[in-house]
C-alpha positions as CSV (number, residue, x, y, z in Angstrom):
1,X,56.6,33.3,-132.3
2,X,54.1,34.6,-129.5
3,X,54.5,33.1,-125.7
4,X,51.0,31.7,-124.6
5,X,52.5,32.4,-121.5
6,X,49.0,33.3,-120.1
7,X,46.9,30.1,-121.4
8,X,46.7,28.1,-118.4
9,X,46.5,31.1,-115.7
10,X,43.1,30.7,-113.4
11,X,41.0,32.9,-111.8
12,X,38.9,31.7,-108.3
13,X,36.4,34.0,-107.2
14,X,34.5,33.9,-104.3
15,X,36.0,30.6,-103.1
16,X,39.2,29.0,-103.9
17,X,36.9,26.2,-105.1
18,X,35.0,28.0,-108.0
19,X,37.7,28.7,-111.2
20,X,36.4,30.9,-113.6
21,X,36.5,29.3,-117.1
22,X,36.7,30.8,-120.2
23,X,39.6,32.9,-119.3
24,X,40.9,35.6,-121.8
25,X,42.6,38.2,-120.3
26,X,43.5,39.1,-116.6
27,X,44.6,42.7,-115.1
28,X,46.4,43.0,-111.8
29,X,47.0,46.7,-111.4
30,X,48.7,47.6,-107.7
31,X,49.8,51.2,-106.6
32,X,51.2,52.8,-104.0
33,X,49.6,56.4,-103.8
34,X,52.5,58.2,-102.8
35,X,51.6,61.3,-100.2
36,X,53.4,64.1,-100.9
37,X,55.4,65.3,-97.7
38,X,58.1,68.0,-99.7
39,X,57.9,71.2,-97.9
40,X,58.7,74.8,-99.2
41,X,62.9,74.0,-98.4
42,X,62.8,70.8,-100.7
43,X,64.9,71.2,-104.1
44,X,63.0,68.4,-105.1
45,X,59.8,66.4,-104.6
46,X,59.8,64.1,-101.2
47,X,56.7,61.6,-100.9
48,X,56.5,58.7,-98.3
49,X,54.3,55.4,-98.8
50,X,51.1,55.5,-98.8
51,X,48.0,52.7,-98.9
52,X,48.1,50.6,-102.2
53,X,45.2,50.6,-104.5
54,X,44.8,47.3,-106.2
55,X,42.3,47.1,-109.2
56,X,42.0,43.2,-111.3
57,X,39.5,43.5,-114.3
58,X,39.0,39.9,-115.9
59,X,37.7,39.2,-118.8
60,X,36.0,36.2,-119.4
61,X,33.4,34.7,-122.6
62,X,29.7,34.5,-121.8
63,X,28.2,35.7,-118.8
64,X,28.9,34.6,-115.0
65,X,26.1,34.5,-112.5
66,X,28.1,36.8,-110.0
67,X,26.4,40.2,-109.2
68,X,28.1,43.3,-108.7
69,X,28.2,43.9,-104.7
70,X,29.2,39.9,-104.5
71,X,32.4,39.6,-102.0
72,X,34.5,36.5,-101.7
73,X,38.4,35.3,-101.6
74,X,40.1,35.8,-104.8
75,X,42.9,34.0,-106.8
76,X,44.9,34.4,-109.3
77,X,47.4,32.0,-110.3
78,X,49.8,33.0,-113.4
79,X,50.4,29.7,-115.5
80,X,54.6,30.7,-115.7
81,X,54.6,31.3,-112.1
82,X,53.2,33.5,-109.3
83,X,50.3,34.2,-107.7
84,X,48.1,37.0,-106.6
85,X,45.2,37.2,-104.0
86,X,42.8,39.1,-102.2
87,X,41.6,37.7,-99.2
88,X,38.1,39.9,-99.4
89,X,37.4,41.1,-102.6
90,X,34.1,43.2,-104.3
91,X,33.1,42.5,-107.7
92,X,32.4,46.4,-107.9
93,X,32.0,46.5,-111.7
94,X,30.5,44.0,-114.9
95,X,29.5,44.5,-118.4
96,X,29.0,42.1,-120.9
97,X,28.8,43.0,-124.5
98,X,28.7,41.0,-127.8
99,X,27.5,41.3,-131.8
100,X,26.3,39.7,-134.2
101,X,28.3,36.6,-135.3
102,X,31.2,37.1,-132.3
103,X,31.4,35.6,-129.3
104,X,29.7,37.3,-125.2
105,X,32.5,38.3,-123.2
106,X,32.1,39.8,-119.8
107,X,34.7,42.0,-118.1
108,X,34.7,42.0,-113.8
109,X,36.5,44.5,-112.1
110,X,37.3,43.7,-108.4
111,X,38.8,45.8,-105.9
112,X,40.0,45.2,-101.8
113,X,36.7,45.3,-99.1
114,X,36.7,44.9,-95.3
């Protein structure tokens, strides 16, 4: 039997007071961009930390009024726990797509901003 694990996570973007609805997937994608630092004496590879890159791409049905460009606070809140958030966030990419006899969906990709 699947989990439906996911059914019940939320989305809030640009205020903690507007929940996306019509929810069907959610992406939270966070890495660290190691820097190489090995030099020619290394044996093996040696990187140290560098700035994280954090990507979310939603997918929602129908269309959503936001514009790319928009900036805001955004949530996420996993339905079986945890939660996610960027205090400033860009909506730097939408499509929306659909065919005949199937449903709109939208997909928003949102990335870190100053």
């Amino acid at each position: 039997m699947a989990n439906d694990g996911f059914k019940g996570s939320t989305i809030t973007f640009p205020t903690t007071s507007n929940t996306e609805s019509n929810l069907l997937s959610i992406d939270f994608s966070e890495t660290g961009n190691q820097i190489d630092v090995s030099n020619e004496d290394e044996t093996t590879m040696v990187y140290a930390p560098g700035t994280k890159d954090i990507n979310v791409t939603v997918e929602v049905t129908g269309v959503p009024t936001h514009t790319v460009g928009t900036t805001g606070a955004l949530g996420i809140a996993w339905f079986e726990g945890g939660t996610e958030a960027l205090a400033k966030a860009l909506l730097a990419d939408r499509s929306s797509s659909g065919s005949f006899g199937d449903k709109i969906t939208t997909s928003m990709t949102f990335v870190p901003t100053v």
